[in-house]
N, C-alpha and C positions, 0 to 999 in steps of 0.2 A: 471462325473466331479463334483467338488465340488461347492455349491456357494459359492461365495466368495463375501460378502456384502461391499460395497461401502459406504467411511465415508470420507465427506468433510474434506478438513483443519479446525484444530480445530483453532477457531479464541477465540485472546484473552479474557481472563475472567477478572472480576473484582477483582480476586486474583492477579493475575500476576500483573494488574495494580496498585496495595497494593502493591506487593512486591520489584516493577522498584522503585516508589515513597519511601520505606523505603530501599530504597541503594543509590538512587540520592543526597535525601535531606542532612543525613548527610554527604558524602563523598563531596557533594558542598558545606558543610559550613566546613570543615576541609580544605579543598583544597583556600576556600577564606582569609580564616583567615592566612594561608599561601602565597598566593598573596599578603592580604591589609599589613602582617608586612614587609614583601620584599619591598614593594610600598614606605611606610610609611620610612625604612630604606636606600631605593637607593638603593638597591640589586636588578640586573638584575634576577626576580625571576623567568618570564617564560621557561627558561632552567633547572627549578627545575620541572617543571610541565610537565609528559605527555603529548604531540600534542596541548600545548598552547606557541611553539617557533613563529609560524608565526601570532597571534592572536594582534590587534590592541587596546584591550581595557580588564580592568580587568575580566568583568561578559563572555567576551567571552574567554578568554581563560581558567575561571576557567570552564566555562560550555564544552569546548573541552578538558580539562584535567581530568574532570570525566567522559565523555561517552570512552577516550581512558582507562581510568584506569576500566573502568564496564565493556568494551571488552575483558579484561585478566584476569574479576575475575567470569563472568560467562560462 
């Protein structure tokens, strides 16, 4: 029988942590700039945003319309 070596879950690296941080940051200031002119405008703008329809305030729902919008793009 073969051995077959034993390799814990690889836990995150400080790459991966680069790469979440360089898809969050810009897609939260694209996706705000979209809220603040909606806001700014009187455009019910959270039904433009991915999983920020039930969100009570602007940083939350931009912040739920980016981790919905990084779950369909990673």
């Amino acid at each position: 029988m073969a051995d077959i070596p034993f390799f814990p879950e690889k836990t995150p690296e400080k790459d991966d942590k680069l790469t979440f941080v360089l898809i969050f940051v810009p897609c939260f200031a694209v996706f705000f700039i979209v809220a603040l002119l909606g806001q700014l405008v009187g455009v019910h703008w959270r039904s433009w945003l991915p999983g920020a329809e039930n969100m009570t305030n602007v940083f939350a729902g931009v912040k739920a319309a980016v981790y919905t919008f990084m779950s369909h793009i990673i």
